[in-house]
C-alpha positions as a Markdown table, in Angstrom:
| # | Residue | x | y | z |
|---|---|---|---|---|
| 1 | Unk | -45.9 | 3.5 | -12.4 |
| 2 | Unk | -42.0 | 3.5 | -12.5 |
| 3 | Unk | -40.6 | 0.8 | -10.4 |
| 4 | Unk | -38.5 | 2.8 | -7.8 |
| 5 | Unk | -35.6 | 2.0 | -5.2 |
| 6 | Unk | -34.6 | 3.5 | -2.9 |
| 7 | Unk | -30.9 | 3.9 | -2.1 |
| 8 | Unk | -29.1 | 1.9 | 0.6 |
| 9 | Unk | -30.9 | -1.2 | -0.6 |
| 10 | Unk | -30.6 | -2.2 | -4.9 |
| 11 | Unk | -28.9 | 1.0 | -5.5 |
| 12 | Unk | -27.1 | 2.6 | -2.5 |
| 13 | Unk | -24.8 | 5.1 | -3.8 |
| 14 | Unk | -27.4 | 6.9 | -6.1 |
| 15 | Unk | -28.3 | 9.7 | -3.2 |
| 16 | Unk | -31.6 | 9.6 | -5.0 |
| 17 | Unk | -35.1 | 7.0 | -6.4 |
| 18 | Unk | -33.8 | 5.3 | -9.5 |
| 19 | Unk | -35.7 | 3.6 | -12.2 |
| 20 | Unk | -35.1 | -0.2 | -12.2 |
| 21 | Unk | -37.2 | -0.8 | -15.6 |
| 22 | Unk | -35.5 | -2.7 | -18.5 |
| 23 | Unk | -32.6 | -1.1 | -19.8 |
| 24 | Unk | -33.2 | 0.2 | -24.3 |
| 25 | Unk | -30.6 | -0.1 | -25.8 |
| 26 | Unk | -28.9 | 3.7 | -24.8 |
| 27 | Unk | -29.1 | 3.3 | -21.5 |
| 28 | Unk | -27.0 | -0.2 | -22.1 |
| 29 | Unk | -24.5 | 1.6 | -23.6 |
| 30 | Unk | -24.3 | 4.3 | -21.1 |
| 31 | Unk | -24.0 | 1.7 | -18.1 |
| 32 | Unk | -21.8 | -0.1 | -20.5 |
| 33 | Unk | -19.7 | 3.2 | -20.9 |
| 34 | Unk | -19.5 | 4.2 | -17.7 |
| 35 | Unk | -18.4 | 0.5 | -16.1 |
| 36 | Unk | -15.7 | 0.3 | -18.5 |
| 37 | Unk | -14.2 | 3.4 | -17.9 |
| 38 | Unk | -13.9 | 2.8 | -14.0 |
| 39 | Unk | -12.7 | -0.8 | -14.6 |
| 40 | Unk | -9.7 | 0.3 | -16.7 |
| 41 | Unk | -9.1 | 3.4 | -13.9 |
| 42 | Unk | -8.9 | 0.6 | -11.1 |
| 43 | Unk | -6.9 | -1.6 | -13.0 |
| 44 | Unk | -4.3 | 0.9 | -14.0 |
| 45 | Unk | -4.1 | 2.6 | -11.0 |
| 46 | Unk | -3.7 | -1.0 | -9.5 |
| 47 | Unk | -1.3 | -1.8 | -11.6 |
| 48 | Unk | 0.7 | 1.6 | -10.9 |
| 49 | Unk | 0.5 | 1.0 | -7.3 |
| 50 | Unk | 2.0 | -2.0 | -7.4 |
| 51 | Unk | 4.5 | -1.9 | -10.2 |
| 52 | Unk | 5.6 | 1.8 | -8.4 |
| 53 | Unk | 4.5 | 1.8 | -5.0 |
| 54 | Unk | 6.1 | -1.2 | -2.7 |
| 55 | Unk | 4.2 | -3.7 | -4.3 |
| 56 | Unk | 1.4 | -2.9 | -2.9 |
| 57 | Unk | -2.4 | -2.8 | -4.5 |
| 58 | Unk | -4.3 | 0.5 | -4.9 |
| 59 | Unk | -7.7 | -1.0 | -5.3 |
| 60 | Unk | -7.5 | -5.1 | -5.5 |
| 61 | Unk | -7.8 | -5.1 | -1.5 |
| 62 | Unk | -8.4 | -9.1 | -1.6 |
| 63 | Unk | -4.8 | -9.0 | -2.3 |
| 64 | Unk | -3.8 | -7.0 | 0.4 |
| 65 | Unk | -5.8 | -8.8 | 2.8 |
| 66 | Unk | -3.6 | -12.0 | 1.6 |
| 67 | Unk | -0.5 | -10.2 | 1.4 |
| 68 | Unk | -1.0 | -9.0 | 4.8 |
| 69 | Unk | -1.7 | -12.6 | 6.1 |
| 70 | Unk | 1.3 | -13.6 | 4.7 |
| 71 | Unk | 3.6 | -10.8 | 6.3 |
| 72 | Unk | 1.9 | -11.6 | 9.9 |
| 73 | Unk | 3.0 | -15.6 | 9.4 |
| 74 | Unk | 6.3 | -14.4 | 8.4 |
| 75 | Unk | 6.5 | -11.6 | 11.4 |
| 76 | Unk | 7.3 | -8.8 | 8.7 |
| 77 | Unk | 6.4 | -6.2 | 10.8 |
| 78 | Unk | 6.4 | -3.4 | 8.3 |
| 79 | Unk | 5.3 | -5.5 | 5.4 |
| 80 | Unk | 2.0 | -5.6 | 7.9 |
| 81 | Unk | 2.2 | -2.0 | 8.6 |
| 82 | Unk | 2.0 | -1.2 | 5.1 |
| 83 | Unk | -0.9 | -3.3 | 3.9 |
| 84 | Unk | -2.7 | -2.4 | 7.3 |
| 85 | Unk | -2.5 | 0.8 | 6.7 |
| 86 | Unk | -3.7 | 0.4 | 2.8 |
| 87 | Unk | -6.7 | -1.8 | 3.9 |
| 88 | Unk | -7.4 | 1.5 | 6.7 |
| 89 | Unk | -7.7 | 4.1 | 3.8 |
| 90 | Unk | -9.6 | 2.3 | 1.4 |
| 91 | Unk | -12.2 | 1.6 | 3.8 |
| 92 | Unk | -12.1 | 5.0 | 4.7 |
| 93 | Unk | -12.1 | 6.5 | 1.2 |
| 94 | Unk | -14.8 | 4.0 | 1.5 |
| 95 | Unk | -16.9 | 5.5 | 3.6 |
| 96 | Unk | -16.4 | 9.3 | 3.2 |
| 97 | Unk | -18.1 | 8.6 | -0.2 |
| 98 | Unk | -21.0 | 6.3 | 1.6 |
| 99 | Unk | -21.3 | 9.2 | 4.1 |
| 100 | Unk | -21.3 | 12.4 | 1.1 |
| 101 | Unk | -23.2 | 10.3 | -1.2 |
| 102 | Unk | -26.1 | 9.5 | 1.1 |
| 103 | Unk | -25.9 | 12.8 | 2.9 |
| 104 | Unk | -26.0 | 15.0 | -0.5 |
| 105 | Unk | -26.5 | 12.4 | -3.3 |
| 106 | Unk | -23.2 | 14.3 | -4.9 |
| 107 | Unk | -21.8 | 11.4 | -7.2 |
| 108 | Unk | -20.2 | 13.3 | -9.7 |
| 109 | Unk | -18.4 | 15.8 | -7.2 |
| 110 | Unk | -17.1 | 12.4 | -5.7 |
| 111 | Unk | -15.8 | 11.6 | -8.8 |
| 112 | Unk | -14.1 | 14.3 | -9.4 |
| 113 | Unk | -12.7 | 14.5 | -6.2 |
| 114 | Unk | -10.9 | 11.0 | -6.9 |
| 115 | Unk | -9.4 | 12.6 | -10.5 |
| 116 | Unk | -8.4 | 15.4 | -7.9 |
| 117 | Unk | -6.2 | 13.1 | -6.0 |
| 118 | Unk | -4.9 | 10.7 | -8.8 |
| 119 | Unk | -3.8 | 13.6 | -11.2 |
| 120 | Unk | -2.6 | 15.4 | -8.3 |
| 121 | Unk | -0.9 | 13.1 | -5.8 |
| 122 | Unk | 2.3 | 11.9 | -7.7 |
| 123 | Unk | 3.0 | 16.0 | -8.0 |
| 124 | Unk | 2.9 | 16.2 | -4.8 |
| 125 | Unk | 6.5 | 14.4 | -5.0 |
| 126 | Unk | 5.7 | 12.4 | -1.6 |
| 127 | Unk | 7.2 | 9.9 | 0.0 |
| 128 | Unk | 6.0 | 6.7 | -1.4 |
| 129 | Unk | 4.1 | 5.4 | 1.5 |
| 130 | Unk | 2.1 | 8.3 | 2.0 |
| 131 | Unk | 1.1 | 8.5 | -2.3 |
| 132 | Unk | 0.3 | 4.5 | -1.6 |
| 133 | Unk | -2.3 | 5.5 | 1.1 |
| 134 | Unk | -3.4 | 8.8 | -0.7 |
| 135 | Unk | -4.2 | 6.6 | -3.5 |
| 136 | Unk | -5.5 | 3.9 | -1.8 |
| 137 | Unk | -8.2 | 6.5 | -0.2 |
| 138 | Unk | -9.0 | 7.6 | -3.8 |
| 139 | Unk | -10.0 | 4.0 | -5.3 |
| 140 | Unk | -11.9 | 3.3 | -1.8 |
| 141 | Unk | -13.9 | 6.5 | -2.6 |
| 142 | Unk | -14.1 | 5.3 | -6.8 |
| 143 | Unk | -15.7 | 2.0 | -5.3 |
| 144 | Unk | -18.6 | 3.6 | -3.5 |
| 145 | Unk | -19.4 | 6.0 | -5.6 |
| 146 | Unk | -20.7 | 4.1 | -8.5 |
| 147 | Unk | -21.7 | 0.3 | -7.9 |
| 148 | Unk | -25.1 | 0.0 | -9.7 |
| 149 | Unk | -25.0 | -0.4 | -14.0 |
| 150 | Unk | -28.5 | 0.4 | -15.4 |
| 151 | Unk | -30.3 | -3.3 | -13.7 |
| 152 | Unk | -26.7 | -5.1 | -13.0 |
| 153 | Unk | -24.7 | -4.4 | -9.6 |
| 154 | Unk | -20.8 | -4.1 | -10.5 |
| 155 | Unk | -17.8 | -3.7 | -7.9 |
| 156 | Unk | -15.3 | -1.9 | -10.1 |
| 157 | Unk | -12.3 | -2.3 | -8.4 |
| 158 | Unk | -12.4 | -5.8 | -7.7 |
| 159 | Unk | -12.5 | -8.8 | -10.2 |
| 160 | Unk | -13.3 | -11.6 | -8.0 |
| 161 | Unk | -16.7 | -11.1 | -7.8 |
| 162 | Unk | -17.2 | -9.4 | -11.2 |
| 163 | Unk | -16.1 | -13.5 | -12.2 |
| 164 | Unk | -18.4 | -15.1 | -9.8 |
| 165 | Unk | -21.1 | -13.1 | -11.0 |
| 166 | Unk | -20.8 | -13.5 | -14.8 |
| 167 | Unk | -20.8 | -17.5 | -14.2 |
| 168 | Unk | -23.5 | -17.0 | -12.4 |
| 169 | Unk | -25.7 | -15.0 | -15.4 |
| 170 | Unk | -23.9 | -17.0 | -17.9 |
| 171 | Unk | -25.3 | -20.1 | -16.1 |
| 172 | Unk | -28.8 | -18.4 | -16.2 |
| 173 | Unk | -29.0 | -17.5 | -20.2 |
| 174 | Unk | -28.1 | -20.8 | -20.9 |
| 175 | Unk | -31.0 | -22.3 | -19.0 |
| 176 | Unk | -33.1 | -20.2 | -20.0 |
| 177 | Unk | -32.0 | -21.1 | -23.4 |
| 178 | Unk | -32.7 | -25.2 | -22.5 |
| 179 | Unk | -35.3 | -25.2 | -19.7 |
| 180 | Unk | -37.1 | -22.0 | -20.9 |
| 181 | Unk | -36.6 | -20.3 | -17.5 |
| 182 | Unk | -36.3 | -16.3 | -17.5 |
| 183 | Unk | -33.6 | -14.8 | -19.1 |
| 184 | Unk | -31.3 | -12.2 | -17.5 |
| 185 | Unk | -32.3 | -8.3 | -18.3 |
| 186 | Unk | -29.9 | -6.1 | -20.7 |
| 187 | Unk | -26.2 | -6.1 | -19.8 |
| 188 | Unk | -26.1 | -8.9 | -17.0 |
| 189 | Unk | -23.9 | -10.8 | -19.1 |
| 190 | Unk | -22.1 | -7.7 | -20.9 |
| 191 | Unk | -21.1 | -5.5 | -18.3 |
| 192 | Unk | -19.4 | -8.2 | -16.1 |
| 193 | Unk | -17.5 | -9.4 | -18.7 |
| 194 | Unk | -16.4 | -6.0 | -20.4 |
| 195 | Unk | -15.7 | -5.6 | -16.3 |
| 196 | Unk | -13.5 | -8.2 | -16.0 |
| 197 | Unk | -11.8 | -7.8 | -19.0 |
| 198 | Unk | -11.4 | -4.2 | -19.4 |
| 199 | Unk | -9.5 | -4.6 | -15.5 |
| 200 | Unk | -6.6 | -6.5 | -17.2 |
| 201 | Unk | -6.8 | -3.9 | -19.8 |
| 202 | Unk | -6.7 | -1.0 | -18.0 |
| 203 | Unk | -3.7 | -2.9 | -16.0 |
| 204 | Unk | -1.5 | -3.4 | -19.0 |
| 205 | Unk | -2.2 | 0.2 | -19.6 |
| 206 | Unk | -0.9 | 1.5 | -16.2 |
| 207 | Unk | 2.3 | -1.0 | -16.8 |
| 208 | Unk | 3.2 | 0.5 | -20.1 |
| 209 | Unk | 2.6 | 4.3 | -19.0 |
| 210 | Unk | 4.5 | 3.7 | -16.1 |
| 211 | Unk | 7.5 | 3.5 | -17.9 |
| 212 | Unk | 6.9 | 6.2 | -20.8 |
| 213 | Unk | 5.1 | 9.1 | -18.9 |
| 214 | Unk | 6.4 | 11.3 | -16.2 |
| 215 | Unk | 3.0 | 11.2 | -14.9 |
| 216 | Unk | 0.8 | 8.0 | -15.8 |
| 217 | Unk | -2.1 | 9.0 | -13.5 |
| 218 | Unk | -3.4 | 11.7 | -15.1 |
| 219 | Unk | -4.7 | 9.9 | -17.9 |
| 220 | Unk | -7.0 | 7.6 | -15.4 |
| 221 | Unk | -7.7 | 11.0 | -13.7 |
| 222 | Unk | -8.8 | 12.8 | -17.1 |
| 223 | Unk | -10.9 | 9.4 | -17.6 |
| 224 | Unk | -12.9 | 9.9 | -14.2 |
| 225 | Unk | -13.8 | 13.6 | -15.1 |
| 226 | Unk | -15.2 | 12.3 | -18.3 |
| 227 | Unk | -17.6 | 9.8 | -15.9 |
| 228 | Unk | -18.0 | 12.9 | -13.7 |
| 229 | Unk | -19.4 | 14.7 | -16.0 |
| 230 | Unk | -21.7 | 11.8 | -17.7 |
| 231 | Unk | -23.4 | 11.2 | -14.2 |
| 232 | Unk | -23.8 | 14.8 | -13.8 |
| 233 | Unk | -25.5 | 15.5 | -17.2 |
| 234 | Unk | -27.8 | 12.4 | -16.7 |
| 235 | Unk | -28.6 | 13.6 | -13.0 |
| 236 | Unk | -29.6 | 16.7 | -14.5 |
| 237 | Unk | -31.4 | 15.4 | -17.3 |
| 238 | Unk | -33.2 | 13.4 | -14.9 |
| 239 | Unk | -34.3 | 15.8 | -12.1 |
| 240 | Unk | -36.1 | 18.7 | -15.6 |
């Protein structure tokens, strides 16, 4: 019988039982695929927040946390304004996707709400602070909507942790290569590292369309409807 989890626990933004067996090797590249893909949208929507947006993160919240420390030392009270109110929407672009997920188990309508709001927001010619915090909502959304990789839990819109964790499987192939202890399943190495380095990527990206394109987030928007519609077919597939 299929080992089974249920979501809220190994894999809580599935809406549905999902098969924890050993990934083959399609299913790698599929987790592989999709990981990437969100990576380089956080990055590059990061880096456009930043670079265009008061220097101020879209997704890397970490940083705002910091940043936000900082301006309270330094009594900046609308430096901590802004990165309050950025911390505020992600956490609740966080949860509306917890809340639709679990409720409906809707992941690629999710999804394509977020390429809703990227492609969409900088049309909206808004006022900067109110694109920050529409954006901001979006990546909080992205980062609950997908977290779980085939067998290997991923934050994509954080690096910190992607790091920690790739030492940390890193550490365990190589004992298991001298002590003869168990080695890590299919992509516990690879998808942390593409992670983390598909981030930077997808940051340099967002810094060079910045300044050649008219509208740079459409291209991290058209990106997400490509996920979308990955999840949807293999949600489909799975449920004949």
């Amino acid at each position: 019988m299929d080992a089974r989890v249920k979501p809220g626990h190994d894999d809580f933004v599935s809406g549905e039982f999902v098969s924890v067996e050993p990934m083959n090797d399609h299913s790698l590249h599929i987790a592989l695929r999709r990981a990437a893909i969100l990576c380089l949208v956080a990055g590059f929507v990061d880096a456009y927040g930043y670079m265009a947006l008061e220097h101020v993160f879209t997704a890397n919240m970490t940083g705002n946390t910091v940043l936000l420390g900082i301006a309270a030392a330094e009594g900046d009270g609308g430096r901590v304004a802004t990165y309050g109110a950025t911390l505020i929407a992600f956490f609740a672009g966080a949860l509306l996707a917890s809340l639709v997920i679990r409720r409906f188990g809707k992941r690629p309508l999710v999804l394509l709400a977020v390429a809703l709001l990227l492609g969409g927001t900088p049309l909206l010619s808004l006022e900067q602070h109110r694109e920050l915090l529409l954006l901001t909502f979006g990546m909080g959304m992205q980062g609950s909507t997908l977290s779980r990789f085939g067998n290997t839990n991923l934050n994509t819109v954080v690096v910190t942790g992607t790091m920690l964790r790739l030492a940390d499987e890193i550490t365990a192939k190589l004992l298991s290569a001298v002590e003869g202890e168990a080695k890590p399943p299919p992509g516990a190495i690879a998808i942390p590292l593409a992670g983390w380095l598909i981030y930077g990527v997808g940051a340099a990206l967002g810094a060079l369309f910045l300044g050649i394109l008219a509208y740079p987030l459409l291209a991290p928007a058209a990106l997400l409807l490509v996920v979308a519609a990955d999840v949807a077919r293999s949600e489909m597939v799975s449920r004949a």
